[in-house]
C-alpha positions as CSV (number, residue, x, y, z in Angstrom):
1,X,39.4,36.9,11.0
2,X,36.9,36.6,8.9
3,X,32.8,35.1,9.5
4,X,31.9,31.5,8.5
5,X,29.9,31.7,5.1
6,X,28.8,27.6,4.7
7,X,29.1,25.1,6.9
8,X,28.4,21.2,6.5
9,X,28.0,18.9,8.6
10,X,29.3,15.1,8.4
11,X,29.8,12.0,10.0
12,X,32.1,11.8,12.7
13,X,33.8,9.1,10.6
14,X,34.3,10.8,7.4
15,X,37.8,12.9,6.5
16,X,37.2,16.5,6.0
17,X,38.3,16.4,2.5
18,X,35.1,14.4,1.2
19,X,32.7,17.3,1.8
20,X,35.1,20.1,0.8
21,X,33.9,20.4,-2.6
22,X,30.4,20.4,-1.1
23,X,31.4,22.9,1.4
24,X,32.8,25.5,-1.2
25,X,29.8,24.9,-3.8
26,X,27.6,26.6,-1.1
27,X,29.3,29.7,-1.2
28,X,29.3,31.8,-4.6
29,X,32.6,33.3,-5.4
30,X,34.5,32.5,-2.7
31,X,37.8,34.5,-2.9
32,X,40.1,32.3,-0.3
33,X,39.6,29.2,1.7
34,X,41.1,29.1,5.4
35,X,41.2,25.5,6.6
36,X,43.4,23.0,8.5
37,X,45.9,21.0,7.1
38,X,43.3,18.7,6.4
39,X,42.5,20.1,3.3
40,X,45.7,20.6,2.1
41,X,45.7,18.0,-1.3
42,X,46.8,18.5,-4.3
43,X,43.4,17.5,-5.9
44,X,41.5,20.1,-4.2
45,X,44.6,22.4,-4.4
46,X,43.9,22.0,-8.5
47,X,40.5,22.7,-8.1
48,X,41.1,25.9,-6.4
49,X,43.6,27.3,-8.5
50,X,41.0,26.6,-11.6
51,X,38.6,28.3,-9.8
52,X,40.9,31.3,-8.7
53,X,40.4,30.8,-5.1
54,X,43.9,31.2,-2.9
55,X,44.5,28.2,-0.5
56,X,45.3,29.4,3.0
57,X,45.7,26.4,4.5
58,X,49.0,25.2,6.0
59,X,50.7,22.4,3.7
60,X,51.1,19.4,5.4
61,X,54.8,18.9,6.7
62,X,54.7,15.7,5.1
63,X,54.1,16.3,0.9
64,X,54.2,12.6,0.1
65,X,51.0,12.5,2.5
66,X,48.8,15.3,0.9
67,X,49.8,13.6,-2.9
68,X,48.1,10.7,-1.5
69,X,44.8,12.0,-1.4
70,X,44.4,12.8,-4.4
């Protein structure tokens, strides 16, 4: 288990996903990204891989769902 390095802080109202790349900007070379499964979309997904940072998120059961937020 690692230690929190960011955090940001949002509206109650507002999906997880919309301050991700917020979120991961704060931290300098992040190596991995541990998150819920509210994360898991293939835009971000993209984004990581460019950046060379390994997703460690579980994938939604449901792919047709995380394609939808992209």
């Amino acid at each position: 288990m690692g230690r929190p390095l960011a955090f940001l802080i949002t509206p109650g109202n507002t999906h997880d996903l919309v301050g991700a790349r917020g979120l991961i900007s704060m931290v300098r070379t992040p190596r991995r990204l541990l998150a819920d499964r509210a994360y898991d979309a293939r835009s971000l997904r993209d984004e990581l891989a460019a950046r060379r940072i390994k997703a460690c998120d579980p994938a939604k059961s449901d792919p047709q769902a995380s394609a939808s937020l992209r």
